[in-house]
C-alpha positions as CSV (number, residue, x, y, z in Angstrom):
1,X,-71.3,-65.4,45.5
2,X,-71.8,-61.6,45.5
3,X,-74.3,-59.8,44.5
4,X,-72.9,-58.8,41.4
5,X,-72.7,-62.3,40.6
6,X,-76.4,-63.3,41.9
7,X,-77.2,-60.4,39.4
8,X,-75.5,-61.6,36.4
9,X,-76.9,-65.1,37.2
10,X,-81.0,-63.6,37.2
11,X,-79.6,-61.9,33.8
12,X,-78.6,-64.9,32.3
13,X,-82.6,-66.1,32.9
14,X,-84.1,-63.2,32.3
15,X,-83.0,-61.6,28.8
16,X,-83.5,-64.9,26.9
17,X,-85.6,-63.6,23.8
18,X,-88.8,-65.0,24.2
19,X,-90.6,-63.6,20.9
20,X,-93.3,-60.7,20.0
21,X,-96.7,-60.3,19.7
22,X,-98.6,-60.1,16.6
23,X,-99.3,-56.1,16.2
24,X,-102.9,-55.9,17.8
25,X,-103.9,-52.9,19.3
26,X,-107.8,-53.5,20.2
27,X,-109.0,-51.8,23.4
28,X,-110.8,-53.9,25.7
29,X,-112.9,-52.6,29.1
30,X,-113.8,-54.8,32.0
31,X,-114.7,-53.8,35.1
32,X,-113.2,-54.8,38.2
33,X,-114.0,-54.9,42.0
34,X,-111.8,-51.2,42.5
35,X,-112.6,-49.7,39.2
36,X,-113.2,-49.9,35.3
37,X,-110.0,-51.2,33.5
38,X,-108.7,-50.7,29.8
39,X,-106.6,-53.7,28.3
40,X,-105.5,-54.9,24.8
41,X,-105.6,-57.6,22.6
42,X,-102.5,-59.2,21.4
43,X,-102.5,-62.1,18.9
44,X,-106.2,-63.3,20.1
45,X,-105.3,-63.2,23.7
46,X,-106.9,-60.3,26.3
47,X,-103.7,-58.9,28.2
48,X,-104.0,-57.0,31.2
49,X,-101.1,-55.7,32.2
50,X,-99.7,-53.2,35.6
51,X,-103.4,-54.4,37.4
52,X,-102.9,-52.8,41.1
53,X,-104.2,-55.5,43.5
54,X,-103.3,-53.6,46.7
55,X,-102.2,-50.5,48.5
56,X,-98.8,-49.0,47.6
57,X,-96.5,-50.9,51.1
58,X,-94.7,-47.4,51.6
59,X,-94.7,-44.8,54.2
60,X,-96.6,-45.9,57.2
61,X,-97.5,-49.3,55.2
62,X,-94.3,-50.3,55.0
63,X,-93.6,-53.6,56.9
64,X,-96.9,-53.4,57.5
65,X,-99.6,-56.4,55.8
66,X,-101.2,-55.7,52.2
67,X,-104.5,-53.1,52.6
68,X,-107.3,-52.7,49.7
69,X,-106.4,-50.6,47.3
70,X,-108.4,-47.1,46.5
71,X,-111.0,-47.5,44.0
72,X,-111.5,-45.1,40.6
73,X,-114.2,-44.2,38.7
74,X,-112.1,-42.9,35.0
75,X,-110.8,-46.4,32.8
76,X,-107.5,-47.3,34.1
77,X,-105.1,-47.9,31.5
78,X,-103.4,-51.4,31.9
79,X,-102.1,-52.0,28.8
80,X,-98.1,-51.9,30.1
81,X,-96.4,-53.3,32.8
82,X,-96.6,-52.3,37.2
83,X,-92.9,-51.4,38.6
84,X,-91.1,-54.4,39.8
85,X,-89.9,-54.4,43.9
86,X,-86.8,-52.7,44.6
87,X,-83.8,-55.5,44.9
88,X,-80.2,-55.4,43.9
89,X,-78.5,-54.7,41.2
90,X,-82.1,-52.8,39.3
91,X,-79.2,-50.5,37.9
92,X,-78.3,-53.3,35.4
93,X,-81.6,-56.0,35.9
94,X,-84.6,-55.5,32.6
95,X,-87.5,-56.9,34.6
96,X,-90.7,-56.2,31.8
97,X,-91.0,-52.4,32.3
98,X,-87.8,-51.8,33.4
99,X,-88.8,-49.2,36.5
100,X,-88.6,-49.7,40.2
101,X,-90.8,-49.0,42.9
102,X,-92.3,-49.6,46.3
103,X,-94.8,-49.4,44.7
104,X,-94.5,-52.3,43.3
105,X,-97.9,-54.6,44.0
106,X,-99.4,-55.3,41.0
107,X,-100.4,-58.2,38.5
108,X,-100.9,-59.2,35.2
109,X,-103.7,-61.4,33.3
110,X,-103.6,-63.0,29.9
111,X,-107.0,-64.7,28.8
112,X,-108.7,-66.2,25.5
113,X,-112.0,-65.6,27.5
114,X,-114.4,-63.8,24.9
115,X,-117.0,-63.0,27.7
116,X,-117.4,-63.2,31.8
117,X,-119.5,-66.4,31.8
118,X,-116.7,-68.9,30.5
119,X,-115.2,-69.4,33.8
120,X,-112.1,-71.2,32.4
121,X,-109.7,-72.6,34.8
122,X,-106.6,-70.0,37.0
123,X,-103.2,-70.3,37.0
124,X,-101.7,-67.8,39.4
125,X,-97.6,-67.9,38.8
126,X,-95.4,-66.8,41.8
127,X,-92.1,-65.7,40.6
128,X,-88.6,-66.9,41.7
129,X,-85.4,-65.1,42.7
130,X,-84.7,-66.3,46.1
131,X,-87.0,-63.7,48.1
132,X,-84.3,-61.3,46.9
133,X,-84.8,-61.0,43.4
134,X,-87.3,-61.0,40.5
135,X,-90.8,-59.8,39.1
136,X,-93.7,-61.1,37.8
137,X,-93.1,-59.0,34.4
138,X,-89.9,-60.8,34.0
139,X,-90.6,-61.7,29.4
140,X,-90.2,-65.7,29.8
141,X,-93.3,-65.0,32.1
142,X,-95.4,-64.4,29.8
143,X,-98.5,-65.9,29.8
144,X,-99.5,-65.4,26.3
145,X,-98.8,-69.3,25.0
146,X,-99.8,-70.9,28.4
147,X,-102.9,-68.7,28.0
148,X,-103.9,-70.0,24.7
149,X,-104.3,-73.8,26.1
150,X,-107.2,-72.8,27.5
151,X,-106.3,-71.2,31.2
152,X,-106.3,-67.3,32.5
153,X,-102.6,-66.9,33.4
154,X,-101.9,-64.4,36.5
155,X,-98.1,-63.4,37.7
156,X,-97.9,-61.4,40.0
157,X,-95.4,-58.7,42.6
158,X,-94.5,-59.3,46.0
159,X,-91.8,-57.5,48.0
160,X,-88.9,-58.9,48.1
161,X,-86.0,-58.6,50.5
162,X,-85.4,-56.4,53.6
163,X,-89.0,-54.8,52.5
164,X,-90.5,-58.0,51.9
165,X,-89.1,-60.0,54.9
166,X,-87.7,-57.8,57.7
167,X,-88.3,-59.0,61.1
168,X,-87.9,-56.7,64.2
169,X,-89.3,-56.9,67.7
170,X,-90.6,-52.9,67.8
171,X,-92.5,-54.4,64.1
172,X,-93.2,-57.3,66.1
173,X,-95.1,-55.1,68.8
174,X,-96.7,-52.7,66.4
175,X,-98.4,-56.0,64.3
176,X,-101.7,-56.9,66.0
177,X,-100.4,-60.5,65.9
178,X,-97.1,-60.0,68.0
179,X,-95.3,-60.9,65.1
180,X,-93.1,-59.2,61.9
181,X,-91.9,-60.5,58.4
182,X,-93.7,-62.3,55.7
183,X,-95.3,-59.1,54.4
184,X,-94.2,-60.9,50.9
185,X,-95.9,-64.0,51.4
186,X,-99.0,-61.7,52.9
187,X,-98.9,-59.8,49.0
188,X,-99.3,-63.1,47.7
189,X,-102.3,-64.1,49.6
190,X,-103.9,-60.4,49.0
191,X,-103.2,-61.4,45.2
192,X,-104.8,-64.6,45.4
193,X,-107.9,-62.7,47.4
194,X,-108.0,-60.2,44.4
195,X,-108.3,-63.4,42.3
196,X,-111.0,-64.9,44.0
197,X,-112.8,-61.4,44.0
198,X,-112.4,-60.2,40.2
199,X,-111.4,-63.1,38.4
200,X,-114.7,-64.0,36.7
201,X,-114.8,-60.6,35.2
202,X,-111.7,-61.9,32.9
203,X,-113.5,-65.5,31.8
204,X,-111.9,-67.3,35.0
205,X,-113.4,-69.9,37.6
206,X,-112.4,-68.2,40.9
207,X,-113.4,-72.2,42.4
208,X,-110.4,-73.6,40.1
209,X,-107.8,-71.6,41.1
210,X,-103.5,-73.2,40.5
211,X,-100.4,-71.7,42.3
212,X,-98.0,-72.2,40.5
213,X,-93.8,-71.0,41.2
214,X,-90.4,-71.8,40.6
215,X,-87.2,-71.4,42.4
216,X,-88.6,-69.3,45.4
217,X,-92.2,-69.2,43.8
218,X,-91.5,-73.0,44.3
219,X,-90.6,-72.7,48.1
220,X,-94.0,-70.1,48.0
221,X,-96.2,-72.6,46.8
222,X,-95.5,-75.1,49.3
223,X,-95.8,-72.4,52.3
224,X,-99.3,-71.2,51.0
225,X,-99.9,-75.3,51.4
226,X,-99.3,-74.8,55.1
227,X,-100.8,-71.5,56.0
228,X,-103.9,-71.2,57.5
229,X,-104.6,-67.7,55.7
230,X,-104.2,-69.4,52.3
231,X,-106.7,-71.7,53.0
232,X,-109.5,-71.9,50.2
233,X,-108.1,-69.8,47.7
234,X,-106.5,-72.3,45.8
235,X,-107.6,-75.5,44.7
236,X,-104.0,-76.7,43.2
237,X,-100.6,-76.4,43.2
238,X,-97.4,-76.8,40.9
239,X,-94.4,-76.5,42.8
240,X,-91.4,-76.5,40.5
241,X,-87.3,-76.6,41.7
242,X,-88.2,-76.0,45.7
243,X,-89.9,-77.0,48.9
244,X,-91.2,-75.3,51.6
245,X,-87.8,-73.7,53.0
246,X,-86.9,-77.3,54.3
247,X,-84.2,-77.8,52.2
248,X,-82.9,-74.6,51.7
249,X,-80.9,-74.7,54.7
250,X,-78.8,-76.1,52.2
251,X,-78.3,-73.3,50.2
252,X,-77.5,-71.2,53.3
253,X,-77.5,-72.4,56.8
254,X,-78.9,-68.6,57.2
255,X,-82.1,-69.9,55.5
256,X,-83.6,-71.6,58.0
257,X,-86.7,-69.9,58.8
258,X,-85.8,-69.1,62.4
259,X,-87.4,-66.2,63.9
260,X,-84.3,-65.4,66.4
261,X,-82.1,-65.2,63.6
262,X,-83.3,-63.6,61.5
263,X,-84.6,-60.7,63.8
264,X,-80.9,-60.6,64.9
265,X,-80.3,-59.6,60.8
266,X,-82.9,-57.1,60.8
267,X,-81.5,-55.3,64.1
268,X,-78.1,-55.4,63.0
269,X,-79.0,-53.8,59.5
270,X,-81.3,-51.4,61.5
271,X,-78.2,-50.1,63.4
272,X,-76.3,-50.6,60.1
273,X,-78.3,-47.7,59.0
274,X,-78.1,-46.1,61.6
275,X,-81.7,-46.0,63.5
276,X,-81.3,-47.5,65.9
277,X,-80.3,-44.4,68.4
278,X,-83.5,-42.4,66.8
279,X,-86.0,-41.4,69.8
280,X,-88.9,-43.0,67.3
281,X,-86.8,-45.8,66.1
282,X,-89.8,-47.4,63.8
283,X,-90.3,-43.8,61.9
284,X,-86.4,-43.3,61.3
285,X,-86.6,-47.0,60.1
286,X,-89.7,-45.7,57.6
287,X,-88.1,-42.6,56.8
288,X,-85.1,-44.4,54.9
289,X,-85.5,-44.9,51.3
290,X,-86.5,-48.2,49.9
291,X,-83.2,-48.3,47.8
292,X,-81.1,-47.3,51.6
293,X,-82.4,-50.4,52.7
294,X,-81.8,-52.8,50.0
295,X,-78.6,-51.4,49.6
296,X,-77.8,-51.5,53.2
297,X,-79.2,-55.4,53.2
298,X,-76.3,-56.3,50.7
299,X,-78.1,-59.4,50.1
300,X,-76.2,-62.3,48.7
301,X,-76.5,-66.3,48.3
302,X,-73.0,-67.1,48.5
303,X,-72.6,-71.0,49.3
304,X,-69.6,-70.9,51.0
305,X,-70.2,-67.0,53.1
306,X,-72.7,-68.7,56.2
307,X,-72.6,-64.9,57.7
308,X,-73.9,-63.8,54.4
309,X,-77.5,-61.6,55.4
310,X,-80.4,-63.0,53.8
311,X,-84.2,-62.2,53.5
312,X,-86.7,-64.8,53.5
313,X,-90.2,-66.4,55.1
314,X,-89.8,-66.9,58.9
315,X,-91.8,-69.3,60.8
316,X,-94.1,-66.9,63.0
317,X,-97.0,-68.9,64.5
318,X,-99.1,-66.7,62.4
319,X,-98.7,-66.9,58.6
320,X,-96.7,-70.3,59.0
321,X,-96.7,-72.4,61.2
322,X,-93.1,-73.3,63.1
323,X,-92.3,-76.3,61.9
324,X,-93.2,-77.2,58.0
325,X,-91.5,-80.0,58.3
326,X,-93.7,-81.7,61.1
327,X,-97.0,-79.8,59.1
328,X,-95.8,-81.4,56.2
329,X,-95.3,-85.0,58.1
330,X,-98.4,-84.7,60.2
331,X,-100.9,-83.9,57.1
332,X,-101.6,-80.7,58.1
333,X,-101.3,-78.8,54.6
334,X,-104.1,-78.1,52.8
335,X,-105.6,-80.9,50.9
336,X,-105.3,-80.0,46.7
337,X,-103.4,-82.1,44.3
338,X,-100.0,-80.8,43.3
339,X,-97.3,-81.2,41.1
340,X,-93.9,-81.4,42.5
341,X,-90.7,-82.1,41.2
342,X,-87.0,-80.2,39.8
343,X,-84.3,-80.7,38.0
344,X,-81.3,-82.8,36.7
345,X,-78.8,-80.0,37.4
346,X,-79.9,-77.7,40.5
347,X,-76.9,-76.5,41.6
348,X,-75.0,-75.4,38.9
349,X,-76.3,-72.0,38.5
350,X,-75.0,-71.7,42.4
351,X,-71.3,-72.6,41.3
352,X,-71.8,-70.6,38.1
353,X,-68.6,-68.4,38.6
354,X,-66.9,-70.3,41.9
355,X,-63.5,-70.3,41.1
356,X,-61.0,-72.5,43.2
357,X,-63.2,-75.1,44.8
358,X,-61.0,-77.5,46.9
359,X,-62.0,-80.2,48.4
360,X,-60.9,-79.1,51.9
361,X,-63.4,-76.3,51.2
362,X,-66.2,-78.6,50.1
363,X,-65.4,-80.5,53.1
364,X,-65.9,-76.7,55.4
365,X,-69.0,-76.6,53.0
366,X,-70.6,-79.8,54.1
367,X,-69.7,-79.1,57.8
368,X,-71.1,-75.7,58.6
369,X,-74.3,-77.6,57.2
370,X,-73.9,-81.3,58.8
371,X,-71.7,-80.4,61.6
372,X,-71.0,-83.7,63.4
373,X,-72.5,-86.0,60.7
374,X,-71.0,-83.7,57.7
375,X,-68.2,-87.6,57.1
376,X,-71.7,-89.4,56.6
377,X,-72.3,-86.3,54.1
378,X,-69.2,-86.4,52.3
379,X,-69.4,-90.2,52.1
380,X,-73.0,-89.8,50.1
381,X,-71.8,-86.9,48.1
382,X,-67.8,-88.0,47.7
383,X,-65.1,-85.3,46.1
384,X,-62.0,-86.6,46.1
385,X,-60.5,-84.3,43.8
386,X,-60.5,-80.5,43.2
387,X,-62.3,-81.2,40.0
388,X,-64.7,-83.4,41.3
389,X,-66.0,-80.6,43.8
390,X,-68.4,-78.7,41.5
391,X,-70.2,-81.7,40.2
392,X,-70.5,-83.2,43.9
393,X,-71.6,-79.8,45.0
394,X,-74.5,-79.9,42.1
395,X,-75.6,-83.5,43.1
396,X,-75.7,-82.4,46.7
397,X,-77.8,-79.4,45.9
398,X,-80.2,-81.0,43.5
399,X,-81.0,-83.7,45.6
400,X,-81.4,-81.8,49.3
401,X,-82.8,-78.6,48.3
402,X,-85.0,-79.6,45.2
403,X,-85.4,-83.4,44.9
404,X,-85.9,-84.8,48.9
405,X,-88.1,-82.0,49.5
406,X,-90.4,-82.2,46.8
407,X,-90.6,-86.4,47.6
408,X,-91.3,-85.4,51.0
409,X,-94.2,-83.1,50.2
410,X,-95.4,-85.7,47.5
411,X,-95.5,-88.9,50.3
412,X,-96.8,-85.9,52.8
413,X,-100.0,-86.3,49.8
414,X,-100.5,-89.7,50.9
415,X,-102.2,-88.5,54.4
416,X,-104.7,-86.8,52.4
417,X,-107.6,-87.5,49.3
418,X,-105.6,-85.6,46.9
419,X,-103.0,-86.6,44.7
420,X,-99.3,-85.5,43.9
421,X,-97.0,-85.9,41.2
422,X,-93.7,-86.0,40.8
423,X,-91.3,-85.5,38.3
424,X,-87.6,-85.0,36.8
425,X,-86.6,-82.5,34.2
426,X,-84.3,-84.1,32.0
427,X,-83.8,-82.7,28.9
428,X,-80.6,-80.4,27.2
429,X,-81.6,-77.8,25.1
430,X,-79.0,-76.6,23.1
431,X,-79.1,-73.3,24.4
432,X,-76.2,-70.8,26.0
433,X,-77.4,-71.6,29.1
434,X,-77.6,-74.7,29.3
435,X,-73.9,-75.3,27.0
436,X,-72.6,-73.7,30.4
437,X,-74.7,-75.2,33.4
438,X,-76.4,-78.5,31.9
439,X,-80.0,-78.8,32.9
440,X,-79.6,-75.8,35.2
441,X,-81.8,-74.6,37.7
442,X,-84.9,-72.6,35.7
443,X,-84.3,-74.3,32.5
444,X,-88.1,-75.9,32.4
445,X,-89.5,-72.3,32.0
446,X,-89.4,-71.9,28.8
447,X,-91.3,-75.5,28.1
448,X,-93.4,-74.6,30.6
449,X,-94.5,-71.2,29.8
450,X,-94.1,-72.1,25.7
451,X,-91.8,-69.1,25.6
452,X,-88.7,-70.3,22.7
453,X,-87.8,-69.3,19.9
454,X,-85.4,-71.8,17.4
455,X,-83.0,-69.0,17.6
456,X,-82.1,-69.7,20.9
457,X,-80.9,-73.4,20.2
458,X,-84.6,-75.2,21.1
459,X,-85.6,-77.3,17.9
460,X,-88.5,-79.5,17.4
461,X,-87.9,-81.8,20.1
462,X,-88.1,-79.2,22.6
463,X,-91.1,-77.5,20.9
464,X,-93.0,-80.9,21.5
465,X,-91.6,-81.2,24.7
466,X,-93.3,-77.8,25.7
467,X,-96.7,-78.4,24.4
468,X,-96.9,-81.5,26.3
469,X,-96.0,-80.1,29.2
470,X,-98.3,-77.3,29.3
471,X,-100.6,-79.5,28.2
472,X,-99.9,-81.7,31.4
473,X,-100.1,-78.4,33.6
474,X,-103.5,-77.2,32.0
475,X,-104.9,-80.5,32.2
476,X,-103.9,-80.5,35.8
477,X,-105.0,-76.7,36.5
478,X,-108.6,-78.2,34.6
479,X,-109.2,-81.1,37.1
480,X,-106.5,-81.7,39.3
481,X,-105.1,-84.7,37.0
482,X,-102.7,-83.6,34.2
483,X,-103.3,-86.8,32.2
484,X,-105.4,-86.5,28.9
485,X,-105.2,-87.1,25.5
486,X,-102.2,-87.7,23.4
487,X,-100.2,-87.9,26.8
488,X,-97.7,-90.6,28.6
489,X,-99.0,-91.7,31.5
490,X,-98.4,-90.0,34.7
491,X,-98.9,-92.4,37.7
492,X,-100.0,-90.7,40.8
493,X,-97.1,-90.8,43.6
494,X,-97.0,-93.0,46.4
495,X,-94.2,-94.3,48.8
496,X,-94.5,-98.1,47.9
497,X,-93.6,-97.7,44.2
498,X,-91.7,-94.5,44.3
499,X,-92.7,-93.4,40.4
500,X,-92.0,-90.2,38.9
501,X,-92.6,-88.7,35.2
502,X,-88.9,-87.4,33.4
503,X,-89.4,-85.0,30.7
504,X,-86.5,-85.8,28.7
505,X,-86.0,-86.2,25.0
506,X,-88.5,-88.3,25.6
507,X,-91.6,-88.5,28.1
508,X,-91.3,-91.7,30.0
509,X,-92.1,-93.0,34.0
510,X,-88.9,-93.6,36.4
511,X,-89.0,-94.7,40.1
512,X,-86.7,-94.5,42.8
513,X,-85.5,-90.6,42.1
514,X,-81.9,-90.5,43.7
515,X,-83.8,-93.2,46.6
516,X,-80.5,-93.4,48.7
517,X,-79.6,-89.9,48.9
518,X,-82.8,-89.0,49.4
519,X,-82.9,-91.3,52.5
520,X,-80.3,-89.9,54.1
521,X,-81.2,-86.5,53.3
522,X,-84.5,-87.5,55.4
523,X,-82.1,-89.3,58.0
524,X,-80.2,-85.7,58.4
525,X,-83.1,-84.2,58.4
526,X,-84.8,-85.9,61.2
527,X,-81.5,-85.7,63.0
528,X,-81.5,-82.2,62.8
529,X,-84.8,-81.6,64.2
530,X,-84.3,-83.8,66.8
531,X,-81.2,-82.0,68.0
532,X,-83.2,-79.1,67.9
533,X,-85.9,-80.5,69.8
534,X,-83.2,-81.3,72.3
535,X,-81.3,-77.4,72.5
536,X,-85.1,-75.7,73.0
């Protein structure tokens, strides 16, 4: 899909009506590690809004990884939203404050906390949007209802796209580590170091620290698992609709994580923009505007375009290891319980407005991703029918990129002391959205973040649904286990009895998620590797 339709997708999740505050205008003062702070209070919660946490990535920082940010002396007013990272289609996207910038690395914090000393648990949410898209002040974000349950809730920025991800061997020779990319998975580690150094200051325990992420905040999540610059800033981790890039291969063949590729995307949009032929090739690259290069990048997520350029983590030996998915096999991530699971209907926001699917093109689909074992594919995931394309398209999709991965990190789990959980969303709201794309990829947000409104189509079911649920992910964020009170059971995951938690109309315990086609996704998956193995 284009752009233009990527866009109109991230609309579709992104101006839901998600409520207003009760009119509270108190001013409230903390002070911070760079400088005194001026917030607001807003129906009994402390919001902190627009809170820089490093230095503004432009000029000579662009591409370049996050540095401290300059300290003040006069009250900074936080009290409205940071710009959100330039991306496509920002002409027509309402991300919180509406504006744009490269300067775009800042955070938000909603806490009950009356006083420092409370040291309630952290819930740091990492936004989706495929690396391409998104913000932390995106409004079904907002942390005011989560906040309430007895957490601080953080979301924060990171750059996105051709800013966020480039990779380019003259970057690559600049960085002290020989390598480039990743500068938005760098942002979130800087945010999570800003946690650790300021969070007590709002009421929060910098020792309980949850990531949490959808979509691409999902895939984020379980990356941080596996880098070594992540380690002990976080002490849990929710990873919701995604798994660390294995998996989303799927999506794109593009999105692999390779470093050859991808620094073959960022030399051909270098030229694209034409400095390459410069006599300083790295300050004509820093001399183009931030909107030249997303515009030049022409990102898309088209399923069925495998030329289609596309900005994303890379695998560079420094902030990630190579290979997540051996990391992930060996028990080499860090060792914090987490929360792992997706949803019934992943890929129908992807097929949202595919017209004329064919099976001969579902076939072309399945082999620019299987190549010689794409029959075995198309015998797990049949279509033998035009209109039985889009719904074998969504299985596919749900089960490869969400479902198998987030299995594999859960039996990954069973290496290590901590525990994982897994789980299926279930449940149909009668919403717009969800009239059009089922239990769509993104629909849990609003249960999970208590943002719905009866207007939209939720009734009392889902109102229940969503306490629960946050009350499962504070309980969790609390002590690593979200069972408590008033709660269904939640059985700890392991291989042998292959249990999982679906949050449905009701709340009930499952086993053997989508077992065979997750086998053979693990089948392909090993397959693949080892033809890799082989071709290096």
């Amino acid at each position: 899909m284009k752009v233009i339709k990527l866009t109109a997708i991230i609309l579709l999740l992104i101006t839901l009506p998600v409520g207003t505050f009760a009119d509270e205008k108190k001013s409230d003062v903390i002070q911070i590690n760079s400088g005194p702070i001026s917030g607001k209070v807003e129906d009994g919660v402390r919001v902190f809004l627009g809170i820089p946490f490093a230095a503004p990535p432009a000029g000579e920082l662009r591409w370049k990884p996050p540095q401290e940010i300059a300290s003040w002396n006069q009250v900074r007013n936080s009290t409205v939203y940071g710009p959100s990272c330039p991306q496509p289609g920002q002409s027509v996207l309402m991300l919180g404050s509406g504006k744009f910038s490269e300067d775009c690395l800042y955070l938000n914090v909603w806490t009950t906390a009356k006083k420092a000393d409370e040291r309630l648990p952290v819930m740091v949410w990492i936004h989706g949007g495929a690396f391409n898209f998104g913000s932390g002040t995106q409004p079904e974000y907002n942390g005011k209802n989560l906040a309430k349950k007895g957490v601080v809730v953080v979301t924060i920025n990171y750059r996105l796209g051709p800013l966020g991800f480039l990779v380019h061997p003259l970057l690559s020779k600049e960085s002290a580590h020989g390598t480039s990319g990743n500068y938005g998975l760098l942002d979130q580690i800087a945010a999570l170091k800003w946690v650790q150094k300021n969070i007590a200051a709002f009421g929060g325990n910098p020792d309980r620290v949850t990531i949490f992420g959808q979509s691409a905040g999902s895939r984020s999540v379980s990356l941080l698992m596996i880098s070594p610059l992540s380690a002990g800033l976080f002490h849990r981790a929710i990873a919701e609709s995604g798994g660390p890039i294995i998996g989303s291969e799927y999506l794109s063949p593009a999105f692999n994580g390779n470093m050859a590729n991808v620094s073959k995307m960022g030399q051909k949009l270098t030229a694209k923009l034409g400095c390459d032929k410069a006599e300083d090739v790295l300050a004509a690259m820093r001399a183009k505007s931030a909107q030249e290069w997303v515009e030049a990048a022409d990102c898309k997520t088209d399923l069925f375009d495998d030329e289609a350029p596309f900005f994303a983590p890379v695998f560079d030996g420094w902030v990630l290891p190579k290979n997540p998915l051996a990391a992930f096999s060996g028990g080499q991530q860090h060792d914090v319980p987490i929360i792992v699971g997706s949803t019934l209907n992943e890929g129908t926001l992807y097929l949202a407005d595919e017209k004329d699917l064919s099976v001969e093109k579902y076939k072309s689909f399945l082999k620019s991703r299987f190549a010689d074992q794409s029959g075995k594919a198309f015998a797990m995931f049949p279509a033998y029918k035009a209109e039985d394309v889009a719904p074998a398209i969504d299985h596919f999709l749900t089960v490869a990129a969400n479902a198998q991965p987030a299995r594999l990190v859960a039996q990954s789990m069973e290496r290590k002391k901590s525990r994982a959980y897994l789980y299926l969303f279930t449940r149909l709201p009668d919403t717009a959205m969800t009239r059009k794309l089922k239990v769509h990829h993104g629909v849990e947000l609003a249960y999970v973040f208590g943002n719905m409104s009866k207007s939209e189509g939720y009734n009392d079911t889902d109102m229940e649904l969503s306490h629960k649920m946050m009350d499962y992910w504070v309980n969790f964020a609390k002590t690593g286990n979200p069972n408590g009170k008033g709660l269904p059971d939640w059985p700890a995951y392991q291989s042998k009895s292959d249990l999982n938690l679906e949050f449905s109309d009701t709340i009930r315990t499952n086993k053997n998620l989508f077992k065979k086609q997750c086998d053979f996704i693990d089948r392909m998956s090993t397959y693949r590797r080892q033809a890799t193995n082989r071709s290096e």
